[in-house]
C-alpha positions as CSV (number, residue, x, y, z in Angstrom):
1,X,23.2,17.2,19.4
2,X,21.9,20.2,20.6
3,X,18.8,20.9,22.5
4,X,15.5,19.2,21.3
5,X,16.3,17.3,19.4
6,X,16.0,13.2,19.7
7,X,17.8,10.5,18.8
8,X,16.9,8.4,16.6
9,X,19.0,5.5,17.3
10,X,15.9,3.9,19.3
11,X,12.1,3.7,18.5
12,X,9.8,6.4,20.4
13,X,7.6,4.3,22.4
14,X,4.1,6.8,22.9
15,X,2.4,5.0,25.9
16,X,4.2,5.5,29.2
17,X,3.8,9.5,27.8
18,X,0.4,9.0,26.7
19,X,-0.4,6.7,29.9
20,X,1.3,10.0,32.2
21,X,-0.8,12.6,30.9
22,X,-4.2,11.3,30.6
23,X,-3.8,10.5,34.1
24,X,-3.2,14.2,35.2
25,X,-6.6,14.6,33.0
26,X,-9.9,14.5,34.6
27,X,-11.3,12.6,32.4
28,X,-8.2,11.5,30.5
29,X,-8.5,7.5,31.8
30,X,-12.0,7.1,30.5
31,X,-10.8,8.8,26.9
32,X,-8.0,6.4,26.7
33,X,-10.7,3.7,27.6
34,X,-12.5,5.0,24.8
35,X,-9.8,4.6,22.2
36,X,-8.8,1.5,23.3
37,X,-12.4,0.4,22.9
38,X,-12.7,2.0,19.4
39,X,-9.4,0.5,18.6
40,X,-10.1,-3.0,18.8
41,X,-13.6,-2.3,17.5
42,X,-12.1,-1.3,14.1
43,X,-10.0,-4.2,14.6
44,X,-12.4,-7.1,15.0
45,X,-12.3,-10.7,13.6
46,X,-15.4,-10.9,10.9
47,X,-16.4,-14.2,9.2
48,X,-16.9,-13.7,5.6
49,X,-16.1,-16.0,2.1
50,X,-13.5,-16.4,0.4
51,X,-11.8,-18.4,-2.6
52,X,-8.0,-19.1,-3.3
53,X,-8.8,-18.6,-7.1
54,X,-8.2,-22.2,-7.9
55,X,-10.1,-24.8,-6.3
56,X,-13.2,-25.1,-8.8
57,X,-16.6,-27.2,-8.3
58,X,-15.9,-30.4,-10.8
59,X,-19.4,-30.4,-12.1
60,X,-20.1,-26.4,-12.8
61,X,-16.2,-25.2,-13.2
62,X,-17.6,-22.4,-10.1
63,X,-14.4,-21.0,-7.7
64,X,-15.4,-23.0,-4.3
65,X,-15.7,-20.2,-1.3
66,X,-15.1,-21.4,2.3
67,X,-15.4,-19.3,5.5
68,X,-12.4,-17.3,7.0
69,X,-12.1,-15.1,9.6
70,X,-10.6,-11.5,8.3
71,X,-9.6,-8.1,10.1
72,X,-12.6,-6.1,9.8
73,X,-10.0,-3.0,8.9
74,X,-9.7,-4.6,5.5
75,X,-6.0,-6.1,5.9
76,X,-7.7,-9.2,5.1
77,X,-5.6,-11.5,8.3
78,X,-7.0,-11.7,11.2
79,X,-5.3,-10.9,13.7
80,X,-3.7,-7.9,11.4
81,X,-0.4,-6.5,12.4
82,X,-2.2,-3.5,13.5
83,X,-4.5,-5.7,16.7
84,X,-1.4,-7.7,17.4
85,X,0.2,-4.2,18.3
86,X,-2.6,-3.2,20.1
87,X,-2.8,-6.4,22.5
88,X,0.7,-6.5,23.4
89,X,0.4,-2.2,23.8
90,X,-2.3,-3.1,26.3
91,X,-0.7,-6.3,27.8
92,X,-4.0,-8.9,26.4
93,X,-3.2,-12.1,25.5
94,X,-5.2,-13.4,22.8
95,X,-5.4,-17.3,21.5
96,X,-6.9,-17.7,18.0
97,X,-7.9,-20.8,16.3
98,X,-6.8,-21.5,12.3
């Protein structure tokens, strides 16, 4: 392999790098503050209605809705993939009830 180039055998983990130079930053803590913030904002549990397109009301034949807590990014899951990767990239431990 010649120089530059990577292997790809193993995964290229971003944050011990990321973590490194926004410390050498000024301001480079609070920006990765402000990611992380922004992060989990898009990622946020939000209640909202939904139907498994087969339980119907026996008098009007109407799809029954119940709540559920969804991924505000749209996945529809909460937590998505996309916040478990976060908390465990940021070492939080969150418990969720069904």
């Amino acid at each position: 392999m010649s120089a530059g180039q990577g292997s790809f055998a193993e995964p290229y983990d971003p944050i011990p790098d990321l973590i490194e130079r926004a410390e050498r930053r000024r301001d480079g803590v609070d920006q990765l503050k402000e990611v992380a913030r922004l992060a989990f904002h898009w990622h946020r549990p939000q209640l909202t209605w939904v139907t498994n397109g087969v339980d119907k009301d026996s008098e009007t034949g109407e799809l029954l809705y119940k709540a559920a807590t969804v991924c505000a990014c749209g996945i529809g899951e909460f937590p998505c993939p996309y916040r478990r990767f976060l908390t465990a990239a940021f070492g939080v431990e969150e418990a969720y009830q069904p």
